[in-house]
MIBA-628220 format. One record per residue (C-alpha): y, x, z; residue in three letters. Coordinates in steps of 0.5 Angstrom, whole numbers, plus 2048, in hexadecimal, padded with zeros to 3 digits. Each point is the difference from the previous one (the first is absolute). Layout:
% residues N
YXZALA...
This chain:
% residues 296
7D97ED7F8UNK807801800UNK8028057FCUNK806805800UNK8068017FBUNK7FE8007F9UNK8017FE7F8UNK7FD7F9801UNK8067FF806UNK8058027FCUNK7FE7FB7FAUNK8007FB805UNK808802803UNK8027FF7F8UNK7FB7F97FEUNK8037FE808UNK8088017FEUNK8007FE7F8UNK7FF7F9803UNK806800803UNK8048077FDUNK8028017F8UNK7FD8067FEUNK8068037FEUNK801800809UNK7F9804800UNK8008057FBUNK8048057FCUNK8027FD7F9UNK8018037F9UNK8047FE7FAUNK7F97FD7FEUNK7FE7FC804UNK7FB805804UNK7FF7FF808UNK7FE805803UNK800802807UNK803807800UNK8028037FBUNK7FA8047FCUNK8018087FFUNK8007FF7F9UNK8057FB800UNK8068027FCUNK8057FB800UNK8057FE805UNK7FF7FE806UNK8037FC805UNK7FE800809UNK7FC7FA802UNK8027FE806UNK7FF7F8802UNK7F7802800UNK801802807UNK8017FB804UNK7FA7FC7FDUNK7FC807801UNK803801806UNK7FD7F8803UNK7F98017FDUNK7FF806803UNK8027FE807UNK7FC7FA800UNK7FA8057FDUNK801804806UNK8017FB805UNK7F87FD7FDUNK7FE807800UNK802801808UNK7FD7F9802UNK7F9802802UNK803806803UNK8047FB805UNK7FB7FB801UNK7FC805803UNK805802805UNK8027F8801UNK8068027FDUNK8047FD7F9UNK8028037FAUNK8087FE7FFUNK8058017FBUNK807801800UNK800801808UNK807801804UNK801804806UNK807802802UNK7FD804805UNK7FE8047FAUNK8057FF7FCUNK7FC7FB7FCUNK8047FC7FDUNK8017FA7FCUNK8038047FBUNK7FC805800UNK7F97FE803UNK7F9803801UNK7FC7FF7FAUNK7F97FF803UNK7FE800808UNK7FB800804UNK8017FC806UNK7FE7FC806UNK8037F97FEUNK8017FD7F9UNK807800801UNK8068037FBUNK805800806UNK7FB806804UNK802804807UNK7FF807800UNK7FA7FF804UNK7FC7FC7FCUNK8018047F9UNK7F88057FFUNK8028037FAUNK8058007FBUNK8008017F8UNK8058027FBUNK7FD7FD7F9UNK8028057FAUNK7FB7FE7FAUNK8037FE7FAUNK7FC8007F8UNK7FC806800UNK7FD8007F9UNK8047FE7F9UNK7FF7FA7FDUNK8027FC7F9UNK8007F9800UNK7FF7FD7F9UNK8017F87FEUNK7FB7FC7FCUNK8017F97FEUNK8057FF807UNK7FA803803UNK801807805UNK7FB805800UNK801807804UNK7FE8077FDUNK7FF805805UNK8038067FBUNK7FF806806UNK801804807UNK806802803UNK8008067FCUNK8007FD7FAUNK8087FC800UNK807803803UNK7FF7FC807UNK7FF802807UNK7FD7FB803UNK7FE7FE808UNK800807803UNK8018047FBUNK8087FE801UNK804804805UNK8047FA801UNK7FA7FC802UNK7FF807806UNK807800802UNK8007F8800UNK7FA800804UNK801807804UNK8077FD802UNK7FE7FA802UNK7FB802804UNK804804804UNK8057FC801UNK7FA7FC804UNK7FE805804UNK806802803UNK8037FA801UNK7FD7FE807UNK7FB804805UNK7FB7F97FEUNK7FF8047F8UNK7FC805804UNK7F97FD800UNK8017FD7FAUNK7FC8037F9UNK8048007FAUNK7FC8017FAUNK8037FF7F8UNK7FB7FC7FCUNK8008037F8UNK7FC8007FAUNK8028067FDUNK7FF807802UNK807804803UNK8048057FCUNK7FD808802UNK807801801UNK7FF7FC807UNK7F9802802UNK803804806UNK8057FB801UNK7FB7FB802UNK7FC804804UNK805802805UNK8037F8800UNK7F87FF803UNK800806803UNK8077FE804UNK7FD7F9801UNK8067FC7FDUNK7FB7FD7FAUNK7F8800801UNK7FE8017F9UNK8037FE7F9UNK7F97FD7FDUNK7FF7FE7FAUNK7FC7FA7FFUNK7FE8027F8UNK7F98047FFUNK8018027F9UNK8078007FDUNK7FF8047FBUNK7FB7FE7FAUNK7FA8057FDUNK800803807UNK806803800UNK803805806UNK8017FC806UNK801803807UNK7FB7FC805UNK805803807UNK805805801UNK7FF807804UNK8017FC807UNK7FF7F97FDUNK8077FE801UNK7FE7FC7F9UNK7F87FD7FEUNK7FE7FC7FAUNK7FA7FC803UNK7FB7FF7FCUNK7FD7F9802UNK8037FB805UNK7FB800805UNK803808801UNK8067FE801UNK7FE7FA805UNK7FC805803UNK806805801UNK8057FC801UNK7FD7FC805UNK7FF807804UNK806801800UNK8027FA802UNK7FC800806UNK802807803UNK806800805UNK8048047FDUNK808802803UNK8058037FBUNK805805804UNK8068057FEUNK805803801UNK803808803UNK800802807UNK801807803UNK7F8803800UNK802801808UNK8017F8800UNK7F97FF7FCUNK7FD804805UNK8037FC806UNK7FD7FA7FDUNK7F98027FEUNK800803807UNK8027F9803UNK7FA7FD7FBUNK7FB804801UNK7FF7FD808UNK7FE7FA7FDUNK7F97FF801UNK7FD7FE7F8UNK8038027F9UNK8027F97FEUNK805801807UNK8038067FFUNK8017FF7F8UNK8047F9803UNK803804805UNK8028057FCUNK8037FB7FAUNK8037FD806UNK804805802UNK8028037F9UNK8037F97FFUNK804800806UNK8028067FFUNK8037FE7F8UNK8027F9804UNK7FC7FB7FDUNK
């Protein structure tokens, strides 16, 4: 049975790094000595920014998606890859693809062969004190996110704009982008603030979906949206969901198209394409026309 994202995860991130990472590299630390994963609410000292906890997150999250997508792309004979580059895309090695979907098993990916691409943006959702007994390590789960000063994962607008800019530097980047779903993977719920933003970023069709892969971050049942008005955001609720769903998705032929003409020039092109004989021929040579007409 595979299991989303939960507290026994986030024990696991910091067991796996506390054995080649100091505590003062992983969690918040007072005066006396008190390790903390954010800073609690009731917390009254002073208080410092943590900044050196990312790229150990970053990593364990990427590999716990990667593991997440492999069933997924085993069922459509591809591979599940981390840190893809594509120039055509603007994936770079600088700045590389968190986690695809492709065809071969190959960092060095063509246009043509990439299913689907991924931006990971989870982080540490709960608060967590780490407490030292006889140079043993023990970890206390002290609450939600509701109950510490940080806005982890979704919750942090630089995280949106992170993702959001990225994915749009993809999807204009090359008329390749165009049948390539683009979906960031969370743990937490978004911001209200962004409910109608990422609504329209699907609806637009530059990002198929902000998905969070944690069913209950907060504690006693807390308020926790399931999916915004037109979807743009879903926290699935158990992994054969988000198989399902995502495997349908990636197994529609789908077409990303914009752009601003003249309705008199739409007309001319549906009117072109409308003389072919099926729906799938006027669509493509309705897109093909529109793509002439921007130059792609």
């Amino acid at each position: 049975m595979v299991n989303l994202w939960n507290k026994e995860q986030e024990s696991d991130f910091f067991t796996k790094s506390l054995a080649v990472a100091s505590p003062e590299q992983l969690f918040y630390t007072t005066k006396d000595k008190k390790y903390y994963a954010y800073w609690p609410k009731s917390y009254k000292g002073i208080k410092t920014t943590l900044q050196s906890r990312n790229a150990f997150i970053g990593a364990y999250t990427e590999k716990w998606a990667l593991e997440i997508l492999q069933a997924s792309a085993k069922e459509l004979n591809a591979y599940a890859v981390r840190n893809v580059v594509c120039e055509e895309l603007e994936l770079t090695r600088g700045s590389p693809a968190d986690v695809t979907i492709c065809k071969t098993d190959s960092v060095l990916q063509k246009a043509e062969n990439i299913i689907a691409i991924f931006e990971v943006k989870m982080s540490v959702v709960w608060n967590w004190e780490l407490l030292k007994k006889n140079s043993k390590f023990t970890l206390k789960c002290l609450g939600d996110f509701k109950t510490h000063r940080g806005n982890p994962g979704l919750l942090r607008s630089d995280s949106m704009l992170k993702a959001i800019g990225k994915s749009i530097t993809v999807r204009i980047s090359s008329l390749a982008s165009a049948k390539i779903p683009i979906i960031v993977l969370g743990n937490t719920p978004v911001m209200k603030s962004y409910y109608s933003k990422v609504d329209n970023l699907k609806n637009y069709g530059i990002i198929q979906g902000f998905w969070s892969l944690n069913p209950a971050p907060l504690d006693n049942n807390g308020e926790n949206v399931k999916a915004t008005n037109k979807k743009g955001f879903i926290r699935f609720d158990s992994y054969s969901d988000f198989k399902a769903q995502l495997l349908a998705l990636l197994k529609k032929d789908m077409r990303f198209f914009a752009g601003m003409k003249p309705t008199k020039e739409l007309g001319k092109f549906i009117e072109i394409a409308n003389k072919e004989d099926t729906y799938e021929k006027k669509g493509e040579k309705f897109l093909n026309l529109l793509g002439e007409a921007n130059g792609r």
